[in-house]
PDB file as gemmi writes it, atoms N, CA and C in Angstrom:
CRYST1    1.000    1.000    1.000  90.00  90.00  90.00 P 1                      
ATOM      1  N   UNK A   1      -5.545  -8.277   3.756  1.00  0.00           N  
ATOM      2  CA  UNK A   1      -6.898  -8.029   3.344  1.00  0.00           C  
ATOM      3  C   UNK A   1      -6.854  -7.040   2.186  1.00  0.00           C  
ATOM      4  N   UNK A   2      -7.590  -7.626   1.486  1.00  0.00           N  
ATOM      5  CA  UNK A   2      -7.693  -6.490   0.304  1.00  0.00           C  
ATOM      6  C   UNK A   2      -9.540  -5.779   0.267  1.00  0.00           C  
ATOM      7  N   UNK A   3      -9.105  -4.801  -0.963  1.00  0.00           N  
ATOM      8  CA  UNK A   3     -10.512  -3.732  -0.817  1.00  0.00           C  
ATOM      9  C   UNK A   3     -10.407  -3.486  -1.821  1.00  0.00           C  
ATOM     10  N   UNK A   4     -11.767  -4.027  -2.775  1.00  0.00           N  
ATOM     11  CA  UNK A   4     -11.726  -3.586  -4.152  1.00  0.00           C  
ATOM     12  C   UNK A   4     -12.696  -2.511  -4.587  1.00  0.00           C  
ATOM     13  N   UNK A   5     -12.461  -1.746  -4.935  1.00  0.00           N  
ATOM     14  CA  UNK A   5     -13.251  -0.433  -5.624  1.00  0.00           C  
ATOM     15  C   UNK A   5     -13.509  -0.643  -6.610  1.00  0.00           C  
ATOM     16  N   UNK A   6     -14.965  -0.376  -6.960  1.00  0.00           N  
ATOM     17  CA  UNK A   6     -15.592  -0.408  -9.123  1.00  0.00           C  
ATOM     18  C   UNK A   6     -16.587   0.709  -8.469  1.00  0.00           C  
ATOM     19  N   UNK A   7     -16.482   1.832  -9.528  1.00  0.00           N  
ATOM     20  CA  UNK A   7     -17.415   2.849  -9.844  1.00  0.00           C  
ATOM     21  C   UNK A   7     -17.566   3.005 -11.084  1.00  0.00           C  
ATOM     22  N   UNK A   8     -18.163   2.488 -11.483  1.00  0.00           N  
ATOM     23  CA  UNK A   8     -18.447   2.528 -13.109  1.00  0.00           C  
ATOM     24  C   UNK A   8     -17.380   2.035 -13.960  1.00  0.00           C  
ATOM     25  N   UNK A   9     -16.942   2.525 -14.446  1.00  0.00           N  
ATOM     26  CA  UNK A   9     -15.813   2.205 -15.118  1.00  0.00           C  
ATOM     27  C   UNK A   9     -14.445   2.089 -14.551  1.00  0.00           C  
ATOM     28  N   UNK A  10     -14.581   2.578 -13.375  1.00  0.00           N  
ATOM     29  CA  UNK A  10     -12.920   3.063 -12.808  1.00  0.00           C  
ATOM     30  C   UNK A  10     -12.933   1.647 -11.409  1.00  0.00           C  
ATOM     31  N   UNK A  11     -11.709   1.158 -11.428  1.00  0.00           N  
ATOM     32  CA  UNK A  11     -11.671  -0.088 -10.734  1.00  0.00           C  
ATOM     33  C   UNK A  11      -9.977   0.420  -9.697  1.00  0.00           C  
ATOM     34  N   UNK A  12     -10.154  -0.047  -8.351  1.00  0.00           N  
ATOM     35  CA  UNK A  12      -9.106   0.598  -7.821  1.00  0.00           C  
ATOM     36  C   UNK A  12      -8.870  -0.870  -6.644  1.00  0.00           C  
ATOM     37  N   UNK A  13      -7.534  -0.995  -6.039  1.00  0.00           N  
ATOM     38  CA  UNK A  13      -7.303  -2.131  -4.677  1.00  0.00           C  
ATOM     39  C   UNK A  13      -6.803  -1.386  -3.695  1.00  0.00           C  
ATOM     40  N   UNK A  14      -7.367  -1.229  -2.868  1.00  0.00           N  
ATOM     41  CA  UNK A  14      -6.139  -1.189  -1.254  1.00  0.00           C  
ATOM     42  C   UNK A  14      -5.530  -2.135  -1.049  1.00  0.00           C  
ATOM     43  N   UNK A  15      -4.554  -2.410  -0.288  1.00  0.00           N  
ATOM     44  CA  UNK A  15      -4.470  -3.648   0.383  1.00  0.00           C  
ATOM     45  C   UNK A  15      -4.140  -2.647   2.147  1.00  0.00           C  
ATOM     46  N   UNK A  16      -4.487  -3.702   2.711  1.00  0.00           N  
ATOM     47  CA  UNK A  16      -4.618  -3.465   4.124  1.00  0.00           C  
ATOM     48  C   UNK A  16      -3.683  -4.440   4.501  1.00  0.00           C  
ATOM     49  N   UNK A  17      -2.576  -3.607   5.527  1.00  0.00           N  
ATOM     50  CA  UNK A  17      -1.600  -4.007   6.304  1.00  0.00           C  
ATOM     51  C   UNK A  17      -1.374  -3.946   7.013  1.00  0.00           C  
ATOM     52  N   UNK A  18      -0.962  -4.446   8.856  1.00  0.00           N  
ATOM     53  CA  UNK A  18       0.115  -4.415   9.596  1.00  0.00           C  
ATOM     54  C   UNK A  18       1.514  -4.378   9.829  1.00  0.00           C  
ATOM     55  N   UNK A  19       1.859  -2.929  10.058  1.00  0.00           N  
ATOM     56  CA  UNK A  19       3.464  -2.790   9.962  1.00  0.00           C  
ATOM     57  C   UNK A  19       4.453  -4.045  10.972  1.00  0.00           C  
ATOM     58  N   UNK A  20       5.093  -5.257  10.722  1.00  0.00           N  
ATOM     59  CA  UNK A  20       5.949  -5.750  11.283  1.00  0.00           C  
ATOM     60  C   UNK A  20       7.262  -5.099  11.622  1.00  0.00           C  
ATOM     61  N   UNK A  21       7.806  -5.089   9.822  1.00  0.00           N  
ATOM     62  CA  UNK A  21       9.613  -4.996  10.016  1.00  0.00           C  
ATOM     63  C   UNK A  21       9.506  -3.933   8.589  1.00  0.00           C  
ATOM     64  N   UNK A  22      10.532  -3.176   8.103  1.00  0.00           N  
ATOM     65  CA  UNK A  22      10.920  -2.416   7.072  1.00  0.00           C  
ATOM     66  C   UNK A  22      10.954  -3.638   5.664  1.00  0.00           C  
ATOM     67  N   UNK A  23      11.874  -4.945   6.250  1.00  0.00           N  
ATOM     68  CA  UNK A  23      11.787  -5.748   4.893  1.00  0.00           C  
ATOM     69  C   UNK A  23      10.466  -6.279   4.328  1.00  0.00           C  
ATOM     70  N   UNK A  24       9.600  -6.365   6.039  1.00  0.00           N  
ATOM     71  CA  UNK A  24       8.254  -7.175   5.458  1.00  0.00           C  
ATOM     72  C   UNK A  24       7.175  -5.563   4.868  1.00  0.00           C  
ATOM     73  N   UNK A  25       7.878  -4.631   5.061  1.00  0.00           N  
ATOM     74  CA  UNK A  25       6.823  -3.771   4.614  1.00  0.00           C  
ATOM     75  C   UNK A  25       7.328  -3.465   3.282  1.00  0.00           C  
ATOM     76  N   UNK A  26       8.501  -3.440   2.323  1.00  0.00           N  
ATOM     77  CA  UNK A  26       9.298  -3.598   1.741  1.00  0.00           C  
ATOM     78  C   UNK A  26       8.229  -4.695   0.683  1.00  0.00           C  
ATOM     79  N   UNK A  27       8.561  -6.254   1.161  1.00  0.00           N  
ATOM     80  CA  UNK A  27       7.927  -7.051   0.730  1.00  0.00           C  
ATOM     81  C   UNK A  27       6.536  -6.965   0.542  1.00  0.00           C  
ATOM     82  N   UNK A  28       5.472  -6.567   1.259  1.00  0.00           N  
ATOM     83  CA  UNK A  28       4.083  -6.134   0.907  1.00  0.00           C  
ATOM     84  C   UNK A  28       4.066  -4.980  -0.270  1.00  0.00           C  
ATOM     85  N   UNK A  29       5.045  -4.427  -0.299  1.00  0.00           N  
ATOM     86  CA  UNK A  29       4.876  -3.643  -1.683  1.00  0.00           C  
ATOM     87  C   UNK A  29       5.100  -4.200  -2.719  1.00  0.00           C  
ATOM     88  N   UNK A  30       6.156  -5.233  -3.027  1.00  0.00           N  
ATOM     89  CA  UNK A  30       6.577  -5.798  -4.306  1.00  0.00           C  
ATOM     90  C   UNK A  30       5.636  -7.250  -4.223  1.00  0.00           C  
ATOM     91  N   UNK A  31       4.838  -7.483  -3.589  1.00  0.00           N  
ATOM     92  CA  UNK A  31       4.121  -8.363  -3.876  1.00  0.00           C  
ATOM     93  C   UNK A  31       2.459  -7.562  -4.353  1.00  0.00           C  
ATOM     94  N   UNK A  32       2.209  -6.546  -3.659  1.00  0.00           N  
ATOM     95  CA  UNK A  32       0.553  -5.556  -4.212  1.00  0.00           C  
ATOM     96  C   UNK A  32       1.152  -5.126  -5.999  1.00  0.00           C  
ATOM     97  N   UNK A  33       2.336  -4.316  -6.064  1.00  0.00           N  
ATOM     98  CA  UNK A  33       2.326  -4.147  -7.442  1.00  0.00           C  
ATOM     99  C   UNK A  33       2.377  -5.589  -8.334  1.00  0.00           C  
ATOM    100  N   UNK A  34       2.883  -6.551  -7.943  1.00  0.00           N  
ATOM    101  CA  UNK A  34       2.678  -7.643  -8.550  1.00  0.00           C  
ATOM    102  C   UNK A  34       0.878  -8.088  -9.336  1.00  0.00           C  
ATOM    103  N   UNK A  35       0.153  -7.931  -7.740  1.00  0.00           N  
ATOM    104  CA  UNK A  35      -1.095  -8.319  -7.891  1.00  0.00           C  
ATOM    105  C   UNK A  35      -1.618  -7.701  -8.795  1.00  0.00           C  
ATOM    106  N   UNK A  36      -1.306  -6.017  -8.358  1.00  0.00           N  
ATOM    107  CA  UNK A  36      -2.258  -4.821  -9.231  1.00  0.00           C  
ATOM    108  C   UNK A  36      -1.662  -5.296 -10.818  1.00  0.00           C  
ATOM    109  N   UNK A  37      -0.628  -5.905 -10.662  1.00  0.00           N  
ATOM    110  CA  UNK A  37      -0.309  -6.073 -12.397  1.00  0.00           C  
ATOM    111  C   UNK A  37      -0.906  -6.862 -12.993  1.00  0.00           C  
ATOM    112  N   UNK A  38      -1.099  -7.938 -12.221  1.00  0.00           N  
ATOM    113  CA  UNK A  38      -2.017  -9.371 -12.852  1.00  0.00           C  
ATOM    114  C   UNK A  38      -3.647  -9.039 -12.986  1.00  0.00           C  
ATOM    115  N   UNK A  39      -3.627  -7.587 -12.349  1.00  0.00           N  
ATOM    116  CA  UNK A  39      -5.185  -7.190 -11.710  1.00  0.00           C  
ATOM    117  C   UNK A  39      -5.163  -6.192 -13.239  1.00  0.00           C  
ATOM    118  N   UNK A  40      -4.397  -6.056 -14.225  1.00  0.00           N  
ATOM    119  CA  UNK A  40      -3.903  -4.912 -15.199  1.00  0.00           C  
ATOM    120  C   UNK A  40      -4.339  -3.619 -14.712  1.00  0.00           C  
ATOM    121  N   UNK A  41      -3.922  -3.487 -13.489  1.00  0.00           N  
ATOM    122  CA  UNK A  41      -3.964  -1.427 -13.051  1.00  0.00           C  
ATOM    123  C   UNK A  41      -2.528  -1.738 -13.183  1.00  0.00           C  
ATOM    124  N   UNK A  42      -2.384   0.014 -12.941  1.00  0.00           N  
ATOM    125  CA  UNK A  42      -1.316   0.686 -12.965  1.00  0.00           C  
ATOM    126  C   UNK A  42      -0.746   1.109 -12.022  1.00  0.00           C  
ATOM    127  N   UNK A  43      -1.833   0.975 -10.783  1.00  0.00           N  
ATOM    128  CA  UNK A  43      -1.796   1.523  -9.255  1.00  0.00           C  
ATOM    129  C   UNK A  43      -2.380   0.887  -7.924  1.00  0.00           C  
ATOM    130  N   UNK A  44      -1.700   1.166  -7.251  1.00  0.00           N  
ATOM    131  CA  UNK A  44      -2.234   0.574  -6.001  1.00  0.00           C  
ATOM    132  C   UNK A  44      -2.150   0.776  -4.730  1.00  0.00           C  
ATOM    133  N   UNK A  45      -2.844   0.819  -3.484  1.00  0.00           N  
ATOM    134  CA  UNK A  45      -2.670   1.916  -2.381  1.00  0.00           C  
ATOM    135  C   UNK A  45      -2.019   0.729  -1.696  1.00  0.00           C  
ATOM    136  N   UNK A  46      -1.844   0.901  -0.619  1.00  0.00           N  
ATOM    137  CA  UNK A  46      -1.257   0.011   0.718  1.00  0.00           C  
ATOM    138  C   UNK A  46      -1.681   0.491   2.102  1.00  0.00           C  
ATOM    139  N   UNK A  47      -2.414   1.011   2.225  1.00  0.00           N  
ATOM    140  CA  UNK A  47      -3.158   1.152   3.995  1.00  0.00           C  
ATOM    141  C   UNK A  47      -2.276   0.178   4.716  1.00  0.00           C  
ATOM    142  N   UNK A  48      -1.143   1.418   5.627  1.00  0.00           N  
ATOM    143  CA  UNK A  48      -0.525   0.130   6.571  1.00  0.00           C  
ATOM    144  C   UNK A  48      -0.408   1.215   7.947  1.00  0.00           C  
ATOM    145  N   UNK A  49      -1.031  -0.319   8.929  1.00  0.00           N  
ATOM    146  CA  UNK A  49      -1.025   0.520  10.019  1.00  0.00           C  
ATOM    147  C   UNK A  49      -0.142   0.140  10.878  1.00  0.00           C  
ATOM    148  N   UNK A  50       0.044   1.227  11.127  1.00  0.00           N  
ATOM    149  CA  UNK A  50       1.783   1.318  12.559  1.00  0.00           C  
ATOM    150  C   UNK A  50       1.457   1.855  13.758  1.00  0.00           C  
ATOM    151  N   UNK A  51       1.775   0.456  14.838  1.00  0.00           N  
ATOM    152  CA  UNK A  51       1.306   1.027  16.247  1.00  0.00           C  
ATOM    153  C   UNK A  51       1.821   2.044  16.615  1.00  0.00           C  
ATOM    154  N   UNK A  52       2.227   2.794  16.631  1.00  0.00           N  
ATOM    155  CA  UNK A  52       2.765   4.573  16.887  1.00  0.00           C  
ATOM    156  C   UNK A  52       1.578   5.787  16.303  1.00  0.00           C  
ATOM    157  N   UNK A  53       2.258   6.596  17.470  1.00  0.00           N  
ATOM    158  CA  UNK A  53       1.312   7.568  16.768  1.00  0.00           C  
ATOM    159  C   UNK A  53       2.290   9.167  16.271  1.00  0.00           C  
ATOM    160  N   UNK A  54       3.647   8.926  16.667  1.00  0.00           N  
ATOM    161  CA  UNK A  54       4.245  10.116  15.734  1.00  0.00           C  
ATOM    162  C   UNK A  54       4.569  10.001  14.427  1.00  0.00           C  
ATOM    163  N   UNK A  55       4.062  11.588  14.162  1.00  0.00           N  
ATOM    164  CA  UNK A  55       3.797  11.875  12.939  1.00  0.00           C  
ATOM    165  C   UNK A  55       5.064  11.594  11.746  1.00  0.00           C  
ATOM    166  N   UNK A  56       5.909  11.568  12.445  1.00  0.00           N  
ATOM    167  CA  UNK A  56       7.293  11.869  11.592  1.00  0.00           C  
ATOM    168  C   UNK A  56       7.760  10.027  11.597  1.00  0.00           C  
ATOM    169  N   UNK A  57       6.967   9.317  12.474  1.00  0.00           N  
ATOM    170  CA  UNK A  57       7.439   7.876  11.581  1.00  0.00           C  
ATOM    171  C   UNK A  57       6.904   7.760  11.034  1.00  0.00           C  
ATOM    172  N   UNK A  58       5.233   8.079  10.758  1.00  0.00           N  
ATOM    173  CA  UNK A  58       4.247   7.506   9.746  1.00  0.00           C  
ATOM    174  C   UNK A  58       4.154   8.861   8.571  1.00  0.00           C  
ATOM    175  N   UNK A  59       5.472   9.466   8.569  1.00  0.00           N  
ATOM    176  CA  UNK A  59       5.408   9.953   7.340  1.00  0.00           C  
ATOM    177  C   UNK A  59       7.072   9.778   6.778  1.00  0.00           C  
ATOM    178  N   UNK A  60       7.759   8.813   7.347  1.00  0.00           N  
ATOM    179  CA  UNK A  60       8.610   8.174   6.903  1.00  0.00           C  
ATOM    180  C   UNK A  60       8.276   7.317   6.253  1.00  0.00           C  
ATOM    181  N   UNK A  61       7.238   6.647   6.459  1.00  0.00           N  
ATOM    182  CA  UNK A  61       6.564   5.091   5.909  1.00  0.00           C  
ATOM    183  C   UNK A  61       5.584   5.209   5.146  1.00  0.00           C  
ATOM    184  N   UNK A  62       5.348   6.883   4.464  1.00  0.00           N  
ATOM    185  CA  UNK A  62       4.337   6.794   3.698  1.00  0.00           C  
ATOM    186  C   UNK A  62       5.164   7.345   2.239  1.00  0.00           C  
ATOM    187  N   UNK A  63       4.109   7.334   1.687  1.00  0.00           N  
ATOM    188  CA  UNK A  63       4.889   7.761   0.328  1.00  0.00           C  
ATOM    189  C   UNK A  63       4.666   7.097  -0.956  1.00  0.00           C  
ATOM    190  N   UNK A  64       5.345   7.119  -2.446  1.00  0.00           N  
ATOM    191  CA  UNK A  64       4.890   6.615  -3.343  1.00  0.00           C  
ATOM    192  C   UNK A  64       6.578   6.072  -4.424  1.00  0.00           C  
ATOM    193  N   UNK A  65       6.033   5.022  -5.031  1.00  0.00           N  
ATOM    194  CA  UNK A  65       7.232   4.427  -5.858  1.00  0.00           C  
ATOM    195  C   UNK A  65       6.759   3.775  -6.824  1.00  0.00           C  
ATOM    196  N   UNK A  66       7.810   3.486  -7.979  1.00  0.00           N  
ATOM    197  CA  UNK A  66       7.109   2.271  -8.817  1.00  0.00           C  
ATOM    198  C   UNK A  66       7.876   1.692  -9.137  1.00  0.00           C  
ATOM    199  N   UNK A  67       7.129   0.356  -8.919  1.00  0.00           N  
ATOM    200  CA  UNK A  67       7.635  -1.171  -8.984  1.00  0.00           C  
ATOM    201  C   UNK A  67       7.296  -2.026 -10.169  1.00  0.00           C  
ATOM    202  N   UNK A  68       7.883  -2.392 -11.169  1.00  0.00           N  
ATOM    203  CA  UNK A  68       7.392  -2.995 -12.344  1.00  0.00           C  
ATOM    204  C   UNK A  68       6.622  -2.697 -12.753  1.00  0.00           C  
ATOM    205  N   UNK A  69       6.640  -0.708 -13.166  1.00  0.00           N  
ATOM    206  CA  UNK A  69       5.597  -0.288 -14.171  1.00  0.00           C  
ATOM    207  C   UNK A  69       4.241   0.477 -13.204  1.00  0.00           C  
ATOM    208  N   UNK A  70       3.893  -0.669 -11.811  1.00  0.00           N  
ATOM    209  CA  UNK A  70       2.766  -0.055 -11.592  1.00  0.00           C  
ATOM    210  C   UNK A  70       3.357   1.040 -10.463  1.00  0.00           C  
ATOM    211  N   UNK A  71       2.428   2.074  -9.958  1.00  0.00           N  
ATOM    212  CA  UNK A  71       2.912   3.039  -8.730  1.00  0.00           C  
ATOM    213  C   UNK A  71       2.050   2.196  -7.509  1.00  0.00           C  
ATOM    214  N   UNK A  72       2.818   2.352  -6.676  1.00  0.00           N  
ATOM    215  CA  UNK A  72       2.816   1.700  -5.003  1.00  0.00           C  
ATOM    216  C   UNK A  72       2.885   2.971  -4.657  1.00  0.00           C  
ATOM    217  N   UNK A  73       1.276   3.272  -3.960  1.00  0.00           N  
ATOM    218  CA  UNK A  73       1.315   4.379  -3.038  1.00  0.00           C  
ATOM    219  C   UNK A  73       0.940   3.799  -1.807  1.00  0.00           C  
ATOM    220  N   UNK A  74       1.701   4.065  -1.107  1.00  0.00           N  
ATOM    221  CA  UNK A  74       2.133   4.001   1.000  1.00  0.00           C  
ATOM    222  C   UNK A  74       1.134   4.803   1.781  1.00  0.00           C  
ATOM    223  N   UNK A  75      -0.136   4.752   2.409  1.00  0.00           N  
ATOM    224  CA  UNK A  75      -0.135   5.852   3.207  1.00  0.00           C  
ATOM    225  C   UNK A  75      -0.225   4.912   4.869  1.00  0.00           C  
ATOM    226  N   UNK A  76       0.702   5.369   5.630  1.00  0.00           N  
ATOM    227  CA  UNK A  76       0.891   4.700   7.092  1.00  0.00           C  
ATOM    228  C   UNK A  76      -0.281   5.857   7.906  1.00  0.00           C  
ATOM    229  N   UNK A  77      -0.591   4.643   8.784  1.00  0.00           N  
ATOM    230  CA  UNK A  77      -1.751   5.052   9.553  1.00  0.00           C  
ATOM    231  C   UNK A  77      -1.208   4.783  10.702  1.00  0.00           C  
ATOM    232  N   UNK A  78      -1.279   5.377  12.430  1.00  0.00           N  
ATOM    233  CA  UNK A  78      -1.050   5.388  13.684  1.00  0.00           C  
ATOM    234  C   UNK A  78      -2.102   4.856  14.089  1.00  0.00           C  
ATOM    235  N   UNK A  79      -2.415   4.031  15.141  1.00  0.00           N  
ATOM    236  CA  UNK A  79      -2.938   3.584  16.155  1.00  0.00           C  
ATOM    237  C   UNK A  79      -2.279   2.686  17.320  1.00  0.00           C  
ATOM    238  N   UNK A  80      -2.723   2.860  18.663  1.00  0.00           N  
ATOM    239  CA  UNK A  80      -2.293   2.554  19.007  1.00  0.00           C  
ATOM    240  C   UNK A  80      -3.684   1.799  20.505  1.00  0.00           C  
TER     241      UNK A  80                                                      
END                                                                             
């Protein structure tokens, strides 16, 4: 699922995720910077949620990188 933001001039995507596996979370990143590229941003969030609720995995799984130019920012969410 995606979430598109426009405030005037400024245009932003989440994408919304379920944590499976490391490769498929891996893969949801190099496929959002893809999008955000075709989307011409530079950036893009990833809301991914991980059934756990300690703090120290979902701040293993959060974080920021860049992938062909655009930044992939991670923030992992707990629920359970």
């Amino acid at each position: 699922m995606d979430l598109h933001l426009n405030c005037g001039t400024k245009y932003a995507i989440i994408e919304v995720k379920s944590f499976k596996t490391l490769a498929k979370t891996e893969l949801a990143q190099q496929q959002a910077a893809h999008y955000a590229k075709r989307l011409s941003l530079n950036q893009v969030t990833i809301a991914l949620f991980v059934p756990v609720e300690d703090e120290d995995v979902l701040n293993e799984l959060s974080g920021q990188r860049i992938i062909d130019g655009v930044k992939v920012f991670v923030s992992a969410i707990g629920w359970v």
